[in-house]
Every structure is written in C-alpha cells, then in structure tokens.
C-alpha positions, 0 to 999 in steps of 0.5 A: 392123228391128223393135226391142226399144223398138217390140216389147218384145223384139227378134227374133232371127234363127234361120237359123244354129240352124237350119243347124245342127240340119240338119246334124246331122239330116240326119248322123242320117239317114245314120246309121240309113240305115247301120243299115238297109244293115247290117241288111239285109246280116245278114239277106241274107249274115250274115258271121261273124269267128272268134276264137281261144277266143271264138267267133264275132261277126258282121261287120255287127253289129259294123259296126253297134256302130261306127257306133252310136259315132259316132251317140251324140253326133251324137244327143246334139248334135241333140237339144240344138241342136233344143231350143235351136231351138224355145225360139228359135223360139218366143221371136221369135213375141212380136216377130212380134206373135204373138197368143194364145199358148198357151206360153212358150219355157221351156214349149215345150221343157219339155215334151219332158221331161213324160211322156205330155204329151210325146206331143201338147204337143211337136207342138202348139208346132211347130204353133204356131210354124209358124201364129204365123210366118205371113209374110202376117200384117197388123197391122190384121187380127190381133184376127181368129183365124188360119185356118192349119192346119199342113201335112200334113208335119208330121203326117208327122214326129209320126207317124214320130217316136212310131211309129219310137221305139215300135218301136225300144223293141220291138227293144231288148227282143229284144235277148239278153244274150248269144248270136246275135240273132234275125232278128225283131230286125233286121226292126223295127230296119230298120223303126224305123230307116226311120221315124226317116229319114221323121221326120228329113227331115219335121223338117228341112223343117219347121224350115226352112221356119219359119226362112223364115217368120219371117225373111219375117214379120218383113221384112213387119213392119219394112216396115210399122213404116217406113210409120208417120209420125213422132212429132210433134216438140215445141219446148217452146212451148205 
C-alpha cells in the first residue's frame, strides 16, 4: 500500500463511489428508456382518459408524469455522488504520482457550476483523470510527458451529454401551459432522451474503467516502493 508518509497523501480507493454513481446512472437510463417507450406510444396509439367536467388527459403523458417523480431524485442523487466521484478521482492522481496537473479537486468539480466553461473544462478533467490513471506508469520514466490521448468513448459521452440537454431544452420550450402538446415535442423529447441513454452508459464505462485504473496504477506503485531498499539503520556510533 502507498501511504500518506511516503506520497503526502494517502490514496483512497473509489470502487465503492463508483458502484454507486453506476447504479443510479444506469437507474436514469431506465428512466428515459421509459420516457422513450412512453413517447413512442403517444405518438403511435395516443390513449386519452375521460374525466367528469375536466376534459381529457392522455394515458402515457400521464405515465410520463409518474415516472418523471421518480426521475426527480434519482437524478438529483446521481448527479451529487458523480460530483463526489470526480473530486475523488481526482484527489488520488496526487498519490498516483501524477505529475503537471492542470486543476485540483475543488476545481474539477467547480467547474460544472461556471457557465460556458462548463462546456469544455468538465471534459477536460475526466480526460485528465483518465490520462493521469495510467496503470503502465513507470516512476523513472515520469520527467517524460505522457503520450495517452482519452478513448474515443469518452468523446462519445461529452458529445451525447451537450447534444441530448441542448434538445431537451428545445422540448421543454414546446411545452404549452395548457392544452394538448404538439407530436413535434415527443419527437425531440424521444431524440433527447436516446442521447442521454448513449451519455449515461458512455459515462458508466468510462468511470469504471478509471476506478480500474487507479486501483491497478496504484498496486504497480506499492510494488515499486517494496522493491526499495531499507533505510539505513544508525546505532548512535560515528
């Protein structure tokens, strides 16, 4: 094990945030899937329910309402823990001799919350992360800079992400106050929805493979630092 007195800091294992932050994504995913079968339905049978004196509401927007209760929190959850994931992540890269760091932990959270930064730096300190996890590091080798480039995947995930919240924000602006909505509404709320799917499991892999990463980078290292000689010992004589 690598510990704070040989590092500065100690590393600090993320494979339980990580199953955590899977299982409510993957729980998102199934909730805009739904969305999806539900939209799908309106468009191709739309079912009304009759009410006395207060018209009619259709059966899978109202489905769509329910789930969407149960997406509230789960959303709400997934987004914290994955926040709490990335300041983690990025706080061991300090233990895993990462070297030229570009951000901090605070930062690399802060900067989901600065608009229009948040466009790029969000992707760029997964990048980094990933890069700075590189289990085949070698310690005589790291004055080298790093030859790594991210994987396609996660170019995927960034792509989905902005492309599937810009729609959704063009959905929610077709949405009347009142009266029956539009079919041009369900057709980007569909196509929205199946982005934020891609993203969901493009993100899932790609913080699972990080938490493999650095879980392998920093067993080679604790191999490396028990190859060391002993310090020499002193018996008080000169």
């Amino acid at each position: 094990m690598i510990s704070a007195d040989q590092f500065g800091k100690p590393f600090a294992s993320i494979k339980g945030i990580t199953l955590a932050v899977t299982v409510l994504f993957a729980a998102m995913a199934v909730c805009y899937a739904i969305f999806i079968l539900f939209s799908v339905g309106e468009l191709v049978v739309p079912q009304e329910v009759e009410f006395d004196d207060e018209g009619s509401v259709s059966v899978f927007v109202m489905l769509i309402g329910l789930v969407a209760l149960l997406h509230i929190p789960v959303w709400l959850g997934g987004i914290v823990v994955f926040l709490v994931w990335i300041y983690k992540a990025y706080k061991n890269l300090e233990p895993l001799q990462a070297s030229g760091l570009s951000h901090s932990p605070g930062w690399a959270v802060g900067w989901w919350f600065i608009p229009f930064a948040n466009l790029v730096k969000p992707f760029q300190v997964m990048k980094e992360i990933w890069v700075e996890s590189d289990p085949e590091y070698e310690a005589e080798l790291a004055f080298l800079p790093t030859t790594l480039s991210a994987p396609a995947i996660m170019g995927l995930w960034w792509a989905t992400f902005l492309a599937g919240n810009i729609l959704g924000r063009i959905a929610e602006r077709m949405l009347p106050i009142d009266g029956a909505v539009s079919s041009t509404y369900f057709y980007f709320f569909i196509i929205s929805n199946a982005l934020h799917v891609i993203s969901l499991v493009a993100v899932i892999t790609i913080i699972r493979d990080i938490s493999d990463r650095q879980e392998k980078r920093q067993a080679r290292l604790g191999m490396q630092v028990s190859d060391l000689p002993p310090p020499p010992s002193f018996d008080g004589r000169l």
